[in-house]
N, C-alpha and C positions, 0 to 999 in steps of 0.2 A: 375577453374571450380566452378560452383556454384550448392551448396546443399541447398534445401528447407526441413524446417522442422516443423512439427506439434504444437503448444501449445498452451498454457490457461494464457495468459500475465492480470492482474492486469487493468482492465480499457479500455480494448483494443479489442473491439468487430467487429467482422465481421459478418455483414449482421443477429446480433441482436443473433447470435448463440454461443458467447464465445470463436471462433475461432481466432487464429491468424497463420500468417505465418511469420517465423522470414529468413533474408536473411545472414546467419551465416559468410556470405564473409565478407561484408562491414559492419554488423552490428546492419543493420537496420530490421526494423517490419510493416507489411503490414497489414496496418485495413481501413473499410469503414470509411469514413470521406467525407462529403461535396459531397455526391451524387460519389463518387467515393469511388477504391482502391488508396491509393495511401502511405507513408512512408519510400518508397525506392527510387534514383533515375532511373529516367527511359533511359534506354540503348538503343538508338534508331538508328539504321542504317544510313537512314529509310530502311526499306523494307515493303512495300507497296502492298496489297494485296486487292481482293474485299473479302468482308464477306458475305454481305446479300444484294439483288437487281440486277436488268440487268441493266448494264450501258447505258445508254440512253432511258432507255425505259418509258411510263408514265403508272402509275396507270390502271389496266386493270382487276387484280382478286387479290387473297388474296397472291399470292408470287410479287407483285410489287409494289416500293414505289412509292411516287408522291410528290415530293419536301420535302424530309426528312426535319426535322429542330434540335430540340433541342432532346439532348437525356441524360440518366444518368446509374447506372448501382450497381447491388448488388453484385457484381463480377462474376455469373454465368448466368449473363441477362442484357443486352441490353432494356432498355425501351425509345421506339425512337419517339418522337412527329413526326406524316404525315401528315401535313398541307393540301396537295392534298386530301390527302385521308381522313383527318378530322376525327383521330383514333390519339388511340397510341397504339404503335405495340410491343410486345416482340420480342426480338432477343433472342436464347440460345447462347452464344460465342463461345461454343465448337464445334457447327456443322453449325451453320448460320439458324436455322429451325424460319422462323419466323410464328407469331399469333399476333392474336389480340386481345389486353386486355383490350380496351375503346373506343367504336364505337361512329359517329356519334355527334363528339366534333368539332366546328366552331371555327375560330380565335385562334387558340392553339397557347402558345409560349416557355414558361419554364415550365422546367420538374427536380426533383431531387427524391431523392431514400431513403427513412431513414427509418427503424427498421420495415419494413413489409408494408412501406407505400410510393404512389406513389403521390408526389403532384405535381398538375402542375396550369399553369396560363391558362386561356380562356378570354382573351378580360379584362375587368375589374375586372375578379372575378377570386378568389383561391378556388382550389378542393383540395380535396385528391380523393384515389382510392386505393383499397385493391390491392396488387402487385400479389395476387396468382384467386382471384376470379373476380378482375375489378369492383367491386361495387364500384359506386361515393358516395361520400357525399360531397355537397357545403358548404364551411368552410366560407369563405368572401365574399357575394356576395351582395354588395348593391349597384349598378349603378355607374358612372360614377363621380368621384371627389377628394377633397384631403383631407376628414376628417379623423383623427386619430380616435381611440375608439376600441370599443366594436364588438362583432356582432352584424351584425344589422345597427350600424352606423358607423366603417369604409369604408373607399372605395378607390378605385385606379385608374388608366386613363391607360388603355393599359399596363398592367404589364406584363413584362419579363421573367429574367433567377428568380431564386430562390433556396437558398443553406440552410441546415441545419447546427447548429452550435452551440450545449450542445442543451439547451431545447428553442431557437430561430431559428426563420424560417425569413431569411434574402431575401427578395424580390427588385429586380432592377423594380423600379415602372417607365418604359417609359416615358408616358407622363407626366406626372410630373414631371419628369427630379429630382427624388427623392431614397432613398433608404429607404426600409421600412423594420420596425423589429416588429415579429409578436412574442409573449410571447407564446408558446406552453403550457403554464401549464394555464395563465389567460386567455389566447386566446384575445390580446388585441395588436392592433396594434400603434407603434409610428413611428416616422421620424428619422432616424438616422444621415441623411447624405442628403444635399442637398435641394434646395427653386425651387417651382414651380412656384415663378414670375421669374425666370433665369435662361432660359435654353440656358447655357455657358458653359466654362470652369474655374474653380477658385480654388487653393487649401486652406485650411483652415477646421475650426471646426463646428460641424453640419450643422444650415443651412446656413452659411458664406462659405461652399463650394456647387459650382456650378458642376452640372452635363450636361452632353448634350447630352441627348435619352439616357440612361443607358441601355444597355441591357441584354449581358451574367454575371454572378457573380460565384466567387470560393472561396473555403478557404484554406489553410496549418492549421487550428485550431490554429491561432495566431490570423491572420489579413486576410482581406475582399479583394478581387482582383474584380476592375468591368470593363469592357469595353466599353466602352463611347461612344456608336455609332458612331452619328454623329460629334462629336469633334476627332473619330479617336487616342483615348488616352488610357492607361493604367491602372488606379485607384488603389490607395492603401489605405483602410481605417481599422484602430483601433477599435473593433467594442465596447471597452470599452469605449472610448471618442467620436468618432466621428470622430478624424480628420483625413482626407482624404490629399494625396498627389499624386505626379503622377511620376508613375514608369518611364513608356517610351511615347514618343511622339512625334511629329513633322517628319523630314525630317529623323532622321534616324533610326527611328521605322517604318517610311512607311505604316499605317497600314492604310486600306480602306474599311470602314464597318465593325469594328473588331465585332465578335456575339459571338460567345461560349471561356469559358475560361474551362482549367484542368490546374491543379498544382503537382506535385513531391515532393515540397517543397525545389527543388533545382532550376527550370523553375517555370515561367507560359506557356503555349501552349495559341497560340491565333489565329482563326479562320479567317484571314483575307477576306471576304469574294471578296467582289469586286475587288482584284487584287488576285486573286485564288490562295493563299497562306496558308499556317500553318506556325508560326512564335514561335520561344521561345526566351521568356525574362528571362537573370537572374535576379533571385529576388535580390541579395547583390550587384552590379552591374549597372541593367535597360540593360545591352546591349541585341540589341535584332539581332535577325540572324534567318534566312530563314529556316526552317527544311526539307520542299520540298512544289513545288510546285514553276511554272517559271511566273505564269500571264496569261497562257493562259487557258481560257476559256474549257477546257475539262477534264474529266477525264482520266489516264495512269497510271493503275500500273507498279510496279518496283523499281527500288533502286534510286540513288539517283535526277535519272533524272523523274522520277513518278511526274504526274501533277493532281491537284484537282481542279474541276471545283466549284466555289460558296461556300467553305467549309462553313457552320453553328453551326451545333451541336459537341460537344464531349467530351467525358466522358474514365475515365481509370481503366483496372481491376490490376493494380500495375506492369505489363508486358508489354504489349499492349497500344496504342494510338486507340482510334476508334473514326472517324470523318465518319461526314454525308457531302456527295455533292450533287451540283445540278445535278449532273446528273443522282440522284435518286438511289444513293448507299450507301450502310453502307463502308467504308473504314479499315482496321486495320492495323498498324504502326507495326513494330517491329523494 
């Protein structure tokens, strides 16, 4: 059986409050990190349940999503990018009650969660957003291209997923086929990983490795996990060096359109979208293995035969798996 208990761990903050939760079986200690809970491994059935949205239904009033996408989460909130609905919406995890915390946002793609604050990507440019009030501030917004800098004069081409990690805000820059590291104390953005004359696949050290459509990104507070769109691959990069190498790929990773990544630090989860899967990779390993979901194209709760239609977004509150599908529902894993 497993006992949860209260404390005040040394470094180890949940959701900016001093909180932690230590898992006294196995060990281990649950604190936000990288737009998640996460510390502990995650004990997944699956069992498979709807949390928040009607299955199949489109966008019609303020309880309906409309092509969920990326999501992140403070452990008591669900903050879920609605592409349809061109918002981002709060979920409470306890009861599924959702709201809306950022109306009226175009092109929305990545989204992560750090110390009261909600950032996300829209087309070229990085926001933030206050997590309790929805106030925006645009933090990078200079058009369309691949200059490093300042505000003001950096800039991005279709930017993605995006993770916090100490006092760096690591961005999968799309089209660019680039990974960018934004300096949260200079507010100054550089290139960490990846050349936007080649959008490939290559492993190697900053821009000598090649990306292809970067899209989701995670961390374990070690190293960098990104999902290669279009090249259908894995990513693993050092975020002290740069160099980049590739966990799982090809024919026996199977992945197609992989988008949203979560970690445990024992898995990556990976959002297989176009063969309507969730997929976990050992990190010491690469073997990867199906966690549910058969390819077909719908949504089915349930245990281990439960199917996701278009899985994208997901984010974990240290218990729980919550993936977004296309069939315009919040999903939660146990």
């Amino acid at each position: 059986m497993r006992y949860w208990i209260l404390f005040m761990p040394l470094g180890l903050l949940l959701g900016g409050c001093g909180v932690g939760i230590s898992d006294v079986d196995i060990g281990c200690t649950l604190a936000l990190l990288g737009g998640e809970i996460q510390g502990c491994p995650l004990h997944l059935q699956p069992d498979v349940t709807i949390l928040a949205g009607i299955n199949g239904a489109a966008a019609s009033d303020l309880f309906h999503f409309s092509n969920p996408g990326n999501m992140t989460t403070d452990g008591t909130s669900l903050y879920v990018v609605d592409q349809g609905a061109q918002e981002i919406r709060k979920v409470t995890i306890s009861s599924g009650v959702e709201s809306v915390l950022v109306p009226g946002r175009v092109a929305l793609q990545g989204i992560t969660y750090s110390g009261g604050v909600v950032y996300f990507t829209e087309g070229d440019n990085i926001h933030f957003a206050d997590a309790t009030s929805g106030a925006v501030t645009s933090f990078f917004s200079n058009g369309l291209g691949t200059l490093d800098g300042a505000i003001g004069v950096a800039q991005f081409n279709s930017a993605g997923g995006l993770v916090v990690l100490g006092q760096s805000l690591y961005v999968a820059d799309t089209g660019n086929c680039k990974i960018r590291k934004i300096d949260l104390t200079l507010n100054f953005v550089t290139s960490l990983a990846g050349n936007s004359a080649f959008c490939s696949e290559a492993d190697g050290t900053g821009s000598s490795a090649h990306f292809n459509n970067p899209a989701g990104i995670a961390t374990d507070g070690t190293f960098l996990y990104v999902a290669d769109l279009v090249g259908n691959t894995l990513r693993k990069i050092d975020p002290s060096t740069g160099v980049t190498t590739t966990l799982a790929s090809g024919v026996t990773a199977s992945f197609s359109f992989p988008r949203g990544l979560v970690t445990d630090g024992v898995y990556v989860y990976v959002a297989s979208s176009l063969n309507h899967r969730v997929k976990r990779v050992r990190i010491t390993t690469g073997e990867v293995t199906t966690l549910f979901g058969d390819g077909t194209a719908t949504t089915t709760p349930g245990g281990a035969g439960a199917q996701v239609d278009a899985p994208v977004g997901m984010t974990s509150d240290g218990h729980s798996l919550f993936v977004s599908s296309g069939s315009n529902v919040i999903l939660k894993v146990r």
